[in-house]
Backbone bond lengths (Angstrom), bond angles and torsions (degrees), N, CA, C in turn:
res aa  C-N    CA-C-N  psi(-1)  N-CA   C-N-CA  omega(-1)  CA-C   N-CA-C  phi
1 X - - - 1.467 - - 1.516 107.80 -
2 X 1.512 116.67 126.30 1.515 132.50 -164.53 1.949 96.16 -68.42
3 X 1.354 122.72 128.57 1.699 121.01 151.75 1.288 117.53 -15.71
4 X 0.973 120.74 150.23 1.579 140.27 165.67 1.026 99.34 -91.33
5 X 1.538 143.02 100.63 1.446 157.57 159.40 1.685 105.88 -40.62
6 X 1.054 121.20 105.54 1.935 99.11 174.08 1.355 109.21 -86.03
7 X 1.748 95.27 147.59 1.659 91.50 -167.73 1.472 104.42 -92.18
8 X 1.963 107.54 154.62 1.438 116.76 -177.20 1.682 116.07 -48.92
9 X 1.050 134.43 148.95 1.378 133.18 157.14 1.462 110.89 -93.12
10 X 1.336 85.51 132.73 1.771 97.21 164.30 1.226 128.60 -82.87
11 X 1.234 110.50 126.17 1.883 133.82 -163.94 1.783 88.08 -59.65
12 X 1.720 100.74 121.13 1.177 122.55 162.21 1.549 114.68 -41.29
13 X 1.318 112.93 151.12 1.799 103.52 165.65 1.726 106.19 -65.31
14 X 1.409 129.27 -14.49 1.247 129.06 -150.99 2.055 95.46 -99.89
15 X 1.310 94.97 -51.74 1.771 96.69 165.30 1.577 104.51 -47.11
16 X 1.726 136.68 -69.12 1.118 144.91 -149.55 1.560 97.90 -68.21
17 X 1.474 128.01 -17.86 1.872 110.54 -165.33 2.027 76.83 -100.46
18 X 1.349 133.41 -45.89 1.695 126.22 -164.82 1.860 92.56 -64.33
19 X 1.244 120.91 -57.03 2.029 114.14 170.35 1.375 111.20 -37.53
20 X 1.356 108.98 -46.26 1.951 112.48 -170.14 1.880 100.43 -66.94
21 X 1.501 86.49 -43.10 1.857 89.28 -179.51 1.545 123.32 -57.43
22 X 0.915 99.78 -58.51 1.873 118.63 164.04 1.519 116.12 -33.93
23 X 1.271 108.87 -46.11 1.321 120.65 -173.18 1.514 96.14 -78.42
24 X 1.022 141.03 -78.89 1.265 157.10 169.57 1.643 113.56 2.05
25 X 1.565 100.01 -54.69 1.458 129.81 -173.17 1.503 95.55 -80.12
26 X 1.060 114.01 -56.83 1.433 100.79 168.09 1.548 158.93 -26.10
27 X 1.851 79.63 -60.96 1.836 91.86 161.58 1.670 101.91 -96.54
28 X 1.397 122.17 27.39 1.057 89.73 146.30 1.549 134.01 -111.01
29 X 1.242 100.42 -19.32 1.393 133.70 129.83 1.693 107.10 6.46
30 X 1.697 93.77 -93.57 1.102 106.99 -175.79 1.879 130.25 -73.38
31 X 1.659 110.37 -16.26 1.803 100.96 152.92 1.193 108.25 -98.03
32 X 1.079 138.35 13.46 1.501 132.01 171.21 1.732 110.66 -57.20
33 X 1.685 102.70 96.91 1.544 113.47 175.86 1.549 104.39 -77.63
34 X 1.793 100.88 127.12 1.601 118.01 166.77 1.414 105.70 -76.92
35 X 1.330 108.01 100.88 1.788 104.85 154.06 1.240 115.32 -90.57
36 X 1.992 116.54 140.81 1.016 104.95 -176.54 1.356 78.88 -117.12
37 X 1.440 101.98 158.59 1.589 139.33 143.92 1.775 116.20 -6.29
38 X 0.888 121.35 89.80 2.071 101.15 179.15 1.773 117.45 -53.14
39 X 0.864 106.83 123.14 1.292 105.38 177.74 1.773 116.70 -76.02
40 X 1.092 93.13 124.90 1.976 98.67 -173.84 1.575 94.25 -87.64
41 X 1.766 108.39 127.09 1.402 112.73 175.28 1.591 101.23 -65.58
42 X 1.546 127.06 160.19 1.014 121.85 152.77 1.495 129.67 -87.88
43 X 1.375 116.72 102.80 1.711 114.57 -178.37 1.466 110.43 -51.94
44 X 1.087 132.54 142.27 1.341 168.31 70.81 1.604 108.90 42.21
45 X 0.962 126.78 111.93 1.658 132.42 159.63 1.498 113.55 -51.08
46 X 1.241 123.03 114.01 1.400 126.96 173.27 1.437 117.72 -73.21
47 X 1.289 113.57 125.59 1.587 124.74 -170.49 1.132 110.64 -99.93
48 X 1.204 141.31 105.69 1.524 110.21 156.53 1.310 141.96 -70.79
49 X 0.926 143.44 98.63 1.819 139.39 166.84 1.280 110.33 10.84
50 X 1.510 115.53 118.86 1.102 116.03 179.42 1.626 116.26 -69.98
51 X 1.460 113.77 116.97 1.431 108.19 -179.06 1.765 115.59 -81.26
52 X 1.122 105.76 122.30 1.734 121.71 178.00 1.790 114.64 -53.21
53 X 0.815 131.45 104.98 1.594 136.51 -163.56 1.531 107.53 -48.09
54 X 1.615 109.36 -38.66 1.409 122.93 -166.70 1.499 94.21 -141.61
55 X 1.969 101.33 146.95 1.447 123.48 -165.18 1.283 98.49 -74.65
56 X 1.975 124.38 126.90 1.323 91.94 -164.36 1.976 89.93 -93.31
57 X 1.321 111.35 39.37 1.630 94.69 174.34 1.737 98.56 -100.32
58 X 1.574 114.77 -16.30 1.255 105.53 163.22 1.702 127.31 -69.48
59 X 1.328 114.18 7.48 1.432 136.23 -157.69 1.843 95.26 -89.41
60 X 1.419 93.27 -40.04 1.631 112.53 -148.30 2.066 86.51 -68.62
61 X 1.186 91.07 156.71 1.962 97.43 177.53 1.821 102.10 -59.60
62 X 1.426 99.82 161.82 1.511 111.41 -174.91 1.132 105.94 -79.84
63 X 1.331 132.77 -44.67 2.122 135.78 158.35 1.324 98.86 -52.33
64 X 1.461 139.28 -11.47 1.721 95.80 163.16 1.409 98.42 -124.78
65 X 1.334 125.26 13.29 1.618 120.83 158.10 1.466 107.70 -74.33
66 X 1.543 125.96 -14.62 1.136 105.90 -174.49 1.675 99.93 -130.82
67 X 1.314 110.37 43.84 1.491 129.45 167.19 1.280 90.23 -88.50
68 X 1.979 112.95 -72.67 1.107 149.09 178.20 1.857 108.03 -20.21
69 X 1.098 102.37 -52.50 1.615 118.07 -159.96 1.308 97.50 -89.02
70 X 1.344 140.01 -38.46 1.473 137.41 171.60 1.734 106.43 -80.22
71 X 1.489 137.15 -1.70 1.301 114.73 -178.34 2.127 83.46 -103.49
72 X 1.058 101.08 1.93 1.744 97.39 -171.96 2.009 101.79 -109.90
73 X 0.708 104.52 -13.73 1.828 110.01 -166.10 1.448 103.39 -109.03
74 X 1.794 123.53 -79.99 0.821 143.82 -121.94 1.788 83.57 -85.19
75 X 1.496 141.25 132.67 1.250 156.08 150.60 1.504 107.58 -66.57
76 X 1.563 114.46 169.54 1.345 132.84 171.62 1.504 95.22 -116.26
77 X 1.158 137.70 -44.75 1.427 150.99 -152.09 1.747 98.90 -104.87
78 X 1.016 131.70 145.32 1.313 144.05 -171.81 1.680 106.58 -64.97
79 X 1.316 130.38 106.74 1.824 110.70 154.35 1.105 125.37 -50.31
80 X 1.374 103.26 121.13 1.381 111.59 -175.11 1.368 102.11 -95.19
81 X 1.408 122.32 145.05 1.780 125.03 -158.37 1.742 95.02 -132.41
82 X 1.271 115.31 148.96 1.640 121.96 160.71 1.672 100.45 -149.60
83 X 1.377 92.25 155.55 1.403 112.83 -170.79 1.842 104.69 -43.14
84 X 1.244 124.02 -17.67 1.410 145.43 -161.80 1.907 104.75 -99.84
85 X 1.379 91.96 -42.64 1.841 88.42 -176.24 1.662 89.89 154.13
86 X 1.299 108.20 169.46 1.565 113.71 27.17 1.738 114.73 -99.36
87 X 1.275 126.31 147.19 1.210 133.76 174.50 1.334 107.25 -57.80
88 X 1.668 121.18 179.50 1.340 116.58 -174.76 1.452 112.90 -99.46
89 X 1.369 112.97 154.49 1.184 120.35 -160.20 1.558 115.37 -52.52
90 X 1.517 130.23 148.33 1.368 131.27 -171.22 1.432 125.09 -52.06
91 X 1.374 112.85 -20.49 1.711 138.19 -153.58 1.450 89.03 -106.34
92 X 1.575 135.33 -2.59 1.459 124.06 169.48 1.784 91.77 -95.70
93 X 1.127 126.29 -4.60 1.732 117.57 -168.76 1.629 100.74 -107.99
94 X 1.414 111.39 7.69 1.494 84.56 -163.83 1.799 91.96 -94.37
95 X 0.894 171.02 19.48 1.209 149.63 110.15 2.138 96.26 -158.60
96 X 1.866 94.51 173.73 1.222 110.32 172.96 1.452 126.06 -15.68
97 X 1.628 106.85 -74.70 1.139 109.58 -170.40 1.431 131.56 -72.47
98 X 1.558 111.67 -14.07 1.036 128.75 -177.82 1.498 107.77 -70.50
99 X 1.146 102.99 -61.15 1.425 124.83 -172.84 1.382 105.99 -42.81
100 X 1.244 121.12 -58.37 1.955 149.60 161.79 1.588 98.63 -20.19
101 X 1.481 108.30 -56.26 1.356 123.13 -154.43 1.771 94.69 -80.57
102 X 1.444 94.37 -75.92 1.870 102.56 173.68 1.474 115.66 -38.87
103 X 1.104 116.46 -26.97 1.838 104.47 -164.62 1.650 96.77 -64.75
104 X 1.520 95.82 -59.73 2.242 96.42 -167.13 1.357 95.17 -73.68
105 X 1.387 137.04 52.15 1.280 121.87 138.77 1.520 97.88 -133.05
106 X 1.688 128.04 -39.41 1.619 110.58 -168.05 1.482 112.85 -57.36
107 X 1.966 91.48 -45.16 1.849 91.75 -160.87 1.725 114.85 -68.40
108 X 1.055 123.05 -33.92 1.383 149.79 170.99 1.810 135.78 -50.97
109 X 1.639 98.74 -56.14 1.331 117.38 162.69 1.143 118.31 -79.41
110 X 1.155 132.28 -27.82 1.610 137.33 175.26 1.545 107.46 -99.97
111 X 1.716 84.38 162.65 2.035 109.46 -171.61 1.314 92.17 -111.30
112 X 1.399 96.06 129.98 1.311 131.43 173.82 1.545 116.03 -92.02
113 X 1.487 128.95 129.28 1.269 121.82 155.76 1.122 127.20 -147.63
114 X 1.594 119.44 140.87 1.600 108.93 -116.07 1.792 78.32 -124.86
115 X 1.584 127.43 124.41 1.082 110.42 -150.94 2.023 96.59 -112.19
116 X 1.547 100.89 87.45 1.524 89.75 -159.49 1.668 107.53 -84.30
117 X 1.209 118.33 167.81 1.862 126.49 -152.71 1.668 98.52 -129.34
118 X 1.129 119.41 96.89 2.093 99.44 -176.74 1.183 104.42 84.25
119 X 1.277 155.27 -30.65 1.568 153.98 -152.47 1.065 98.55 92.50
120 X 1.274 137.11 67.24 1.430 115.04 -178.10 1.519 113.88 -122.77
121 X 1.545 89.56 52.80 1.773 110.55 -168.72 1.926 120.66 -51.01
122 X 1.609 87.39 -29.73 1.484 100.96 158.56 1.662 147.65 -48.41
123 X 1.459 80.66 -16.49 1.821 97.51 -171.68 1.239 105.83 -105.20
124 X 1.900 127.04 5.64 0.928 123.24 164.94 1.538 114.26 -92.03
125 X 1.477 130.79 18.63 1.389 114.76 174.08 1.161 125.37 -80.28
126 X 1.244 133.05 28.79 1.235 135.75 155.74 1.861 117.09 -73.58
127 X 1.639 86.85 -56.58 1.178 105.95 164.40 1.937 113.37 -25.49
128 X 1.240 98.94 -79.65 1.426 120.64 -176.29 1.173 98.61 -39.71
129 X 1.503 135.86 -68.63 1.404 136.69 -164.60 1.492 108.78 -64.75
130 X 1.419 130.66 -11.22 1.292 118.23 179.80 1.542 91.64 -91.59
131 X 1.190 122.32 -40.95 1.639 112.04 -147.11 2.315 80.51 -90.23
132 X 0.935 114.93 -90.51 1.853 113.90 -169.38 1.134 113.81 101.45
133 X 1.665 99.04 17.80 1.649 107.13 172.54 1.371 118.17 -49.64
134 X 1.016 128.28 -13.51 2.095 122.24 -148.58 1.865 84.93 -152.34
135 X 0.998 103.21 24.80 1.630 74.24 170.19 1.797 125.63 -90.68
136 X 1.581 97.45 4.63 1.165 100.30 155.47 1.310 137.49 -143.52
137 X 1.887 89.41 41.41 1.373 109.98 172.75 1.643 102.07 -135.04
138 X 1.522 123.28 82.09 1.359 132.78 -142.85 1.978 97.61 -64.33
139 X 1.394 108.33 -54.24 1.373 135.14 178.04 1.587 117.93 -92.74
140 X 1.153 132.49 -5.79 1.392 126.75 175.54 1.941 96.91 -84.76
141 X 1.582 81.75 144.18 1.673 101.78 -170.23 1.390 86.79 -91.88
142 X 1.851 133.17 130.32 0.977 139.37 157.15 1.442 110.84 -75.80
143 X 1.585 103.72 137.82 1.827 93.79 -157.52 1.336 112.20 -112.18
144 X 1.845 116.66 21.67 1.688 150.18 158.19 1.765 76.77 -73.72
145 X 1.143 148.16 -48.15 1.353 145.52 -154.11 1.311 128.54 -57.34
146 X 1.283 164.08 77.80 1.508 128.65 -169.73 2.184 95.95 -130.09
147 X 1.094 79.77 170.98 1.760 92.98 -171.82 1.410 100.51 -129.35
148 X 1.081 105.34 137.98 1.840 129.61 175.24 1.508 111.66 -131.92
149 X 1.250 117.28 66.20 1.365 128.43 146.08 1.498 128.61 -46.63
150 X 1.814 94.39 127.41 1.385 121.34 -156.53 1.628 89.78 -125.82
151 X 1.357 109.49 156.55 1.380 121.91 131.45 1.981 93.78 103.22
152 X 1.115 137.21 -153.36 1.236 140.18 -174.41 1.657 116.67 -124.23
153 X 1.251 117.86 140.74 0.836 106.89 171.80 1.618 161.11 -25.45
154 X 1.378 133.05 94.43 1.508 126.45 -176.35 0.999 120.76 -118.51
155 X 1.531 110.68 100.60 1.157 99.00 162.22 2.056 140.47 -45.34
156 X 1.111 107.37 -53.74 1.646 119.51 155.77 1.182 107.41 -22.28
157 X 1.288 130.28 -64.94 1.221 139.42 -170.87 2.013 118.66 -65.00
158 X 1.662 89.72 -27.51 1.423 103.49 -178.09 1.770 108.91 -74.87
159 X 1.007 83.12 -59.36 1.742 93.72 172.66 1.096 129.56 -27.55
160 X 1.795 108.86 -55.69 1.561 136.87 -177.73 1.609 94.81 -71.27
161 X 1.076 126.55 -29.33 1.479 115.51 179.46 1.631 110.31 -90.99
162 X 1.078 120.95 -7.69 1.259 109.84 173.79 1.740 102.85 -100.24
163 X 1.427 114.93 -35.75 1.443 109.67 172.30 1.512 110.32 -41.69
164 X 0.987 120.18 -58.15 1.419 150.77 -161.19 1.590 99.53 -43.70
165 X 1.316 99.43 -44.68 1.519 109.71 -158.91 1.718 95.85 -95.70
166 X 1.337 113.28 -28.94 1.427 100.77 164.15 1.436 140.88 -82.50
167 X 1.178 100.40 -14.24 1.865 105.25 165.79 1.836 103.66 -107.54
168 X 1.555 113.07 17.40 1.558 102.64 152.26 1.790 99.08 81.25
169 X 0.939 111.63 1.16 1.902 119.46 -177.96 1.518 109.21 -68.18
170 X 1.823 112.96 -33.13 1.269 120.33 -164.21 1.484 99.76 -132.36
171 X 1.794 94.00 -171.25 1.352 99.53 167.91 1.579 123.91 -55.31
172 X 1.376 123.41 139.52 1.522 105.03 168.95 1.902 93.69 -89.85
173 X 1.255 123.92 53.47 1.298 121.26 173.23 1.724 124.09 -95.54
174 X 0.793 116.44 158.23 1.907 122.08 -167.21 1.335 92.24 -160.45
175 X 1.673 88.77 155.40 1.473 126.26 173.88 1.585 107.97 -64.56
176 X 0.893 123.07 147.00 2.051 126.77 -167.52 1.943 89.78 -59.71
177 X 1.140 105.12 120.06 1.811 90.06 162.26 1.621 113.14 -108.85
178 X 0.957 121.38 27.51 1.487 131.77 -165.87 2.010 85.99 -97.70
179 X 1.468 117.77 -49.28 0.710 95.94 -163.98 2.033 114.17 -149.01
180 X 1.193 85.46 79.97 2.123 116.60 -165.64 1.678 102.81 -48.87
181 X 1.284 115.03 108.63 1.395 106.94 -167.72 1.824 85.80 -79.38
182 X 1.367 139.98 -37.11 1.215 134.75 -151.01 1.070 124.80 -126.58
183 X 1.529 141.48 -128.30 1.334 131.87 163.86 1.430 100.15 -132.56
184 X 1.350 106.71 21.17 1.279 82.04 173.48 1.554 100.14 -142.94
185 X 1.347 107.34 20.31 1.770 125.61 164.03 2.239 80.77 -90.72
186 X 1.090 129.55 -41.76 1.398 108.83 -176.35 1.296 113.46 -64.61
187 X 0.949 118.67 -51.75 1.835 122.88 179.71 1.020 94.85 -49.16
188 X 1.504 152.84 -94.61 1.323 157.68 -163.10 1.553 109.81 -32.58
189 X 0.978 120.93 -57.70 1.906 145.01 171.89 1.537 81.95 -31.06
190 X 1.875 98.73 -95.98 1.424 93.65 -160.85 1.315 126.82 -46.14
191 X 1.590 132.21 -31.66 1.107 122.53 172.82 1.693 120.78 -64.66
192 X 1.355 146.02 -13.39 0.792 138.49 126.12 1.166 131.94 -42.23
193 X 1.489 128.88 -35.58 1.685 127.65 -176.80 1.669 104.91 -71.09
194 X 1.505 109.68 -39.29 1.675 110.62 164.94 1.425 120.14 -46.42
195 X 1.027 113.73 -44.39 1.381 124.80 -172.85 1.571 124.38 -77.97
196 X 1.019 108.69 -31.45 1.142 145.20 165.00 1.536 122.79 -56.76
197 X 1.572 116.55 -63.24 1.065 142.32 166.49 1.326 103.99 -46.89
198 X 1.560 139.91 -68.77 1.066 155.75 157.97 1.450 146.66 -32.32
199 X 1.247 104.85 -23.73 1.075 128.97 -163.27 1.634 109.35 -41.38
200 X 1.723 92.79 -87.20 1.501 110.40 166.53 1.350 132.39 -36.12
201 X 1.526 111.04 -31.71 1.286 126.19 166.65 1.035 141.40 -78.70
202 X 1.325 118.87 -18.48 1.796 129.82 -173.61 1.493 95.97 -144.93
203 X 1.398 73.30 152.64 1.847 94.11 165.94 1.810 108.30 -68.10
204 X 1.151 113.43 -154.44 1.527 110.21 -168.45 1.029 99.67 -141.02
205 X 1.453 121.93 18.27 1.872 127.51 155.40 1.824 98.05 -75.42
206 X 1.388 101.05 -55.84 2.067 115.57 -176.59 1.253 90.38 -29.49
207 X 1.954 108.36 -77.52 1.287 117.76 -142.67 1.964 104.33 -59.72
208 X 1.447 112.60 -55.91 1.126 107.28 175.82 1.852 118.93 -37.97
209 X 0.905 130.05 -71.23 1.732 141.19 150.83 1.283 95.72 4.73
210 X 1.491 114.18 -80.92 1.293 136.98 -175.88 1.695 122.04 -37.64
211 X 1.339 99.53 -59.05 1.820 107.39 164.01 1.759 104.24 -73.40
212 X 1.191 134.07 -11.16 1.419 105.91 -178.80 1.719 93.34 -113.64
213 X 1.197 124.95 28.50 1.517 141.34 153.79 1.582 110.34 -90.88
214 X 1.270 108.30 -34.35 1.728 122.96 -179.68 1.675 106.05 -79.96
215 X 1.520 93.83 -35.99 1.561 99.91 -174.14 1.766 115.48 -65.09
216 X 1.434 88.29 -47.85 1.510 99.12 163.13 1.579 139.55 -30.03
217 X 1.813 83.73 -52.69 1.333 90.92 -163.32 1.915 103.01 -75.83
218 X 1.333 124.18 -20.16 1.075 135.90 178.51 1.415 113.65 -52.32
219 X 1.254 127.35 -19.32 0.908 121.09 -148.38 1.817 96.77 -104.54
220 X 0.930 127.06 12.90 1.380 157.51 -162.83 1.640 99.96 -108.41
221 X 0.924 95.74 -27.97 1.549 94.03 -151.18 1.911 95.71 -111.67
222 X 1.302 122.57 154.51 1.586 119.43 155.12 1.469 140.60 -37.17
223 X 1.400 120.44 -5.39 1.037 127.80 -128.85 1.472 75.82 -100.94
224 X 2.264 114.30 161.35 1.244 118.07 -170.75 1.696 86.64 -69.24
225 X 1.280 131.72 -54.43 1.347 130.43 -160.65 1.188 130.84 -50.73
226 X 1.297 113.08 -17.10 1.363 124.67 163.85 1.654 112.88 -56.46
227 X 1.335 135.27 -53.98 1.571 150.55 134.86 1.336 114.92 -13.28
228 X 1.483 124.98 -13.22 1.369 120.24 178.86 1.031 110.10 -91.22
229 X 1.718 105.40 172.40 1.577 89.67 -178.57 1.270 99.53 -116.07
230 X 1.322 127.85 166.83 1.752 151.74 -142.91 1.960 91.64 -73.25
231 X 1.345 79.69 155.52 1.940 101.28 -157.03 1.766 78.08 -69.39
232 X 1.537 95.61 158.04 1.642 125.56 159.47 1.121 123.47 -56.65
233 X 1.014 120.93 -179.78 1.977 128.44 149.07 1.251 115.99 -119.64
């Protein structure tokens, strides 16, 4: 005799809504995104660097501050200067004492060459006011000094450089007159020896008068300067 098969039961409505529930819980279960919290770093107290009251390279002995200052300043090769620059080196700006220290070795130990354009010896007083080498040597030729004249003759330009040098504005510097390679190191010469001569004695309306009486007479003569045209004011 064949089993009695038992027949399936049909899922209550009350089984089918707790299955629907289950399921439900499930996927939510399973997309349920974990957000976490952001974590805030903790900053750090800002320190500043303790600043040192005094430079300790001013600390160091004065024979090797000025080892220091001549392997940084002092050239082998001549500075060459134009009315434009170059300015003086950065290590004369960095404060008082330095500067004190650096000046009597840059301007002094080093060759200067002063690259003038037309005579236009005037456009170097910048120059002059940084370095103050000669300010109490009005007429002594500093012999760190030399001049390389370019360009053609001006008188205008000559003038302004000797004015310059007589109210103390500029260099009191000149071309060597001891010893005139040309004719036109003489023209220049003598117009300094006028000026020169005079100084103490006249105002600087005379002396001017005086060089464009010299200027005059040039004009007589071959010389390029005669071709120039008549001094400024």
């Amino acid at each position: 005799m064949a089993p009695v098969r038992k027949t399936r039961k049909e899922p209550t409505r009350r089984s089918e809504r707790m299955e629907l529930s289950k399921a439900i819980e499930a996927s939510k279960k399973s997309l349920k995104i974990k957000i976490k919290a952001p974590v805030t770093p903790i900053r750090k107290p800002f320190r500043r660097p303790k600043q040192h009251k005094t430079c300790r390279f001013l600390q160091l002995p004065g024979e090797l501050r000025n080892q220091i200052y001549r392997y940084a300043l002092v050239s082998d090769k001549a500075i060459e200067i134009t009315p434009t620059g170059p300015g003086e080196p950065p290590l004369l700006s960095t404060c008082v004492t330095i500067r004190r220290e650096t000046k009597g070795i840059y301007y002094p130990e080093n060759d200067f060459r002063l690259l003038l354009m037309d005579y236009n010896g005037a456009a170097f007083s910048d120059f002059y006011w940084q370095s103050r080498l000669w300010q109490f040597r009005r007429h002594s030729t500093a012999k760190n000094i030399t001049f390389q004249l370019g360009g053609r003759p001006n008188w205008a330009n000559l003038v302004e450089w000797i004015k310059d040098g007589y109210y103390g504005c500029g260099p009191p510097l000149r071309p060597d007159l001891d010893e005139p390679k040309c004719r036109d190191d003489h023209v220049v010469g003598a117009a300094f020896r006028i000026a020169e001569e005079l100084e103490f004695k006249v105002c600087w309306v005379t002396i001017e008068k005086a060089l464009e009486a010299y200027h005059w007479g040039l004009k007589g003569t071959c010389s390029r300067w005669a071709r120039d045209g008549e001094s400024g004011h």
